[in-house]
KEKE-3310 file (N, C-alpha, C; in steps of 0.2 Angstrom, whole numbers, plus 5000, padded with zeros to 4 digits):
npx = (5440:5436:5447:5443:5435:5444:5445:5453:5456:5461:5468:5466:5465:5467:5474:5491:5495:5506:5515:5516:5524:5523:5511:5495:5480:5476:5487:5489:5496:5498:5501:5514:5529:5543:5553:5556:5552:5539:5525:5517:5504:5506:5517:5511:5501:5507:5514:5506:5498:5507:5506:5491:5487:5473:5463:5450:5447:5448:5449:5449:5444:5446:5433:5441:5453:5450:5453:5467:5471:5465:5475:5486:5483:5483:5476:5468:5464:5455:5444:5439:5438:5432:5422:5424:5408:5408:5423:5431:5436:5448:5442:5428:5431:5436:5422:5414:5418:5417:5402:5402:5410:5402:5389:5392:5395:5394:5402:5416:5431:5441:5456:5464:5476:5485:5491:5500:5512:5530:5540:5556)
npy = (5166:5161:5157:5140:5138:5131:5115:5109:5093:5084:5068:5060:5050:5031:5016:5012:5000:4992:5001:4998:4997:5009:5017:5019:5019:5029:5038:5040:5037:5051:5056:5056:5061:5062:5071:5075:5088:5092:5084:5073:5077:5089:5096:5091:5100:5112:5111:5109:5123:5133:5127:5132:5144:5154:5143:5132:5121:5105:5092:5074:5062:5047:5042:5037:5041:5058:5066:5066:5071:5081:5090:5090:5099:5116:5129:5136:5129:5120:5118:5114:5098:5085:5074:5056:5047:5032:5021:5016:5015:5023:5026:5028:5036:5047:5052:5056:5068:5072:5073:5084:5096:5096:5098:5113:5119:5114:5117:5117:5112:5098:5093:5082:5077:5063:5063:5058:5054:5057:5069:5075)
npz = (4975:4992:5004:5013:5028:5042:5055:5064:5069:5083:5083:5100:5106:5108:5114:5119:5119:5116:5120:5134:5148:5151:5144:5154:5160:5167:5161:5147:5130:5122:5132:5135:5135:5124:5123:5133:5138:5133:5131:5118:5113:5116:5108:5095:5094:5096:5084:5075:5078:5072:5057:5055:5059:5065:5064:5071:5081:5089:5099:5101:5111:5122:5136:5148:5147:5146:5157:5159:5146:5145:5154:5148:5139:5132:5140:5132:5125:5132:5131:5118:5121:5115:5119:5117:5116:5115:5116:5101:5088:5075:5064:5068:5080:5071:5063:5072:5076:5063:5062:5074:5071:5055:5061:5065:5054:5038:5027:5032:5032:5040:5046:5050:5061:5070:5087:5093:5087:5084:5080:5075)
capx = (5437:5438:5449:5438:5437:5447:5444:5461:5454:5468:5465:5471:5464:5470:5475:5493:5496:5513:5519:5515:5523:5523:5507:5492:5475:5478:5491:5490:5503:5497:5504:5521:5537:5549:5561:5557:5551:5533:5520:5515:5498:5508:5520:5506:5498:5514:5517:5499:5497:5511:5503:5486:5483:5463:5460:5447:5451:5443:5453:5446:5448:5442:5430:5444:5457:5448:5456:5473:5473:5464:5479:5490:5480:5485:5471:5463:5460:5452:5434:5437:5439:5426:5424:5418:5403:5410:5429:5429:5443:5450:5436:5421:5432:5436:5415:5409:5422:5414:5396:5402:5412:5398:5383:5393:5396:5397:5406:5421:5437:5442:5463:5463:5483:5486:5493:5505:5519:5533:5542:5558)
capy = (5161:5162:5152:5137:5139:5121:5115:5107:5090:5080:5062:5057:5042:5024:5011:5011:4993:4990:5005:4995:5000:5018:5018:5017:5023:5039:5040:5040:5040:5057:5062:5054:5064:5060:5076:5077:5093:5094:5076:5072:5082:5097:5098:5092:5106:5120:5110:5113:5131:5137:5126:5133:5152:5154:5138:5128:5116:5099:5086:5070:5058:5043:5045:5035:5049:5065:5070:5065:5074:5089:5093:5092:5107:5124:5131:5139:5123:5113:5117:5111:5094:5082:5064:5051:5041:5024:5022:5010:5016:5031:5028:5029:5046:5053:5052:5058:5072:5073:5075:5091:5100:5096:5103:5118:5121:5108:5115:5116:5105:5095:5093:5075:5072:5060:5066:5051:5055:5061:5075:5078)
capz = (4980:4999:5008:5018:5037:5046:5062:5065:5076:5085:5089:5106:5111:5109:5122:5118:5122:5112:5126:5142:5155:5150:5146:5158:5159:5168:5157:5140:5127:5120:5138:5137:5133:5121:5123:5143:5137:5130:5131:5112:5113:5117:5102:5089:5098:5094:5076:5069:5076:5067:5050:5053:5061:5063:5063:5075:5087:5092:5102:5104:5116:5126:5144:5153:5145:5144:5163:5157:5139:5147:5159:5144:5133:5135:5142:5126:5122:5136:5130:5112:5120:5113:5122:5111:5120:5117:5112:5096:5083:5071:5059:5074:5081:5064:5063:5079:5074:5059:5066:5077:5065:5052:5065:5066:5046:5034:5023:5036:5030:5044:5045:5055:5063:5076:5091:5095:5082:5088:5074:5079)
cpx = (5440:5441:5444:5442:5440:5446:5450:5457:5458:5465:5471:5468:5469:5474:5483:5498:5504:5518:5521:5522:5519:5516:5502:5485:5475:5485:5495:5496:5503:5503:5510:5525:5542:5553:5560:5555:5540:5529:5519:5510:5502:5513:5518:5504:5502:5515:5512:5497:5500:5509:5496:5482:5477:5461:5456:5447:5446:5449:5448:5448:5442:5440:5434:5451:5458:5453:5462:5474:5469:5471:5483:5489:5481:5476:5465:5461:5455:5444:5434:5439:5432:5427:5421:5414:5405:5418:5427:5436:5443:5444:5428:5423:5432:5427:5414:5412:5417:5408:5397:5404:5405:5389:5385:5393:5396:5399:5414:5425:5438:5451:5462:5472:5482:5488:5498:5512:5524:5539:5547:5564)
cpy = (5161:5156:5149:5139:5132:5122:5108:5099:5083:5074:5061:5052:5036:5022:5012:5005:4990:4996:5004:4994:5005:5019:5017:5020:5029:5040:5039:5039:5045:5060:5061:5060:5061:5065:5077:5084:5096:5085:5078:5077:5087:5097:5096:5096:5112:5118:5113:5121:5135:5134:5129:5137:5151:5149:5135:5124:5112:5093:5079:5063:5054:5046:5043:5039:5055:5067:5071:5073:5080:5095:5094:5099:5113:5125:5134:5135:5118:5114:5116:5104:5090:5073:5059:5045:5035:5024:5015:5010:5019:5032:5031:5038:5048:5055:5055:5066:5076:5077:5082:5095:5102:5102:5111:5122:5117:5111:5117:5110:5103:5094:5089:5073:5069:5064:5061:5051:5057:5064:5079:5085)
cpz = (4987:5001:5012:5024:5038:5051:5060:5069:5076:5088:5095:5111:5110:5116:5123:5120:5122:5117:5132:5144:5156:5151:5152:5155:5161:5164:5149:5136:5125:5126:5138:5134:5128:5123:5132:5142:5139:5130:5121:5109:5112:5112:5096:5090:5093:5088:5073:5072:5073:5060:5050:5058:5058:5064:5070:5078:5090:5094:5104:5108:5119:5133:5149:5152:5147:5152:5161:5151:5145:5151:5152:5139:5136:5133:5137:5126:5124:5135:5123:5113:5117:5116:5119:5116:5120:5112:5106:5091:5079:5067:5065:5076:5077:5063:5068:5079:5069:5058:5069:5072:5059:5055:5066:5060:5043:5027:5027:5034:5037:5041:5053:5058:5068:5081:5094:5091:5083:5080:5078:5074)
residu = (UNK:UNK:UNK:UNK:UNK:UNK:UNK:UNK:UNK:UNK:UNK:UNK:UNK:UNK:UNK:UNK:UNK:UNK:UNK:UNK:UNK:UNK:UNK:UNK:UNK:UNK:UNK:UNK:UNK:UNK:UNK:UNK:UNK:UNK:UNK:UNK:UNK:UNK:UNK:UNK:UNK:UNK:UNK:UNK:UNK:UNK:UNK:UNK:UNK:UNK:UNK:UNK:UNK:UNK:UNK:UNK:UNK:UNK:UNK:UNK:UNK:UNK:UNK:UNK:UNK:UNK:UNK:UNK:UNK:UNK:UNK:UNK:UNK:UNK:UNK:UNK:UNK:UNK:UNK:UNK:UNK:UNK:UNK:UNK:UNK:UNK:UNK:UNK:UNK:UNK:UNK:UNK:UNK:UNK:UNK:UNK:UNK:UNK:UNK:UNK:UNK:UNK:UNK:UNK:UNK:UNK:UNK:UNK:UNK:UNK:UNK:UNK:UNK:UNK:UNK:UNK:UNK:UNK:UNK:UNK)
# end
């Protein structure tokens, strides 16, 4: 039996409220730093390509975000951002997620991490 195709797809929205200061609107917590190194996005980023060579890429993100998270993606990735029409919560992105992934294959697995976790 053939291995299934994945599309990898990072959530990087939420408000980060329990963050305030740090956070803001143009600046996400996905964008923050823990090591002064690398923003959140960007070392989920480098953890899942080494878990999931081949795999397909969907980042999702809120419309008052998407500029923020864009700067953070390495370049391959900035056309698999996907902006959810109206922010709401993980169930509505995982869904809208869903949706795209689905219109392109459905039998496509989906592999859902946060982007906010820091793994050190």
């Amino acid at each position: 039996m053939p291995r299934p195709s994945v599309t990898v797809v990072i959530i990087a929205g939420g408000r980060g409220e329990r963050l305030w200061p740090f956070v803001r609107v143009g600046r996400p917590k996905v964008c923050l730093s823990v090591d002064g190194k690398r923003s959140l996005l960007q070392a989920t980023v480098d953890r899942l390509r080494l878990a999931s060579p081949g795999a397909e890429w969907m980042v999702v993100t809120t419309q008052e975000q998407a500029q923020a998270v864009r700067a953070k993606l390495p370049r391959a990735l900035r056309g698999a951002l996907l902006v959810e029409p109206k922010a709401r919560n993980t169930a509505a992105c995982i869904t809208v997620a869903a949706v795209a992934v689905a219109g392109r294959d459905p039998r496509r697995v989906m592999v859902v991490p946060p982007a906010d976790h820091w793994v050190g």
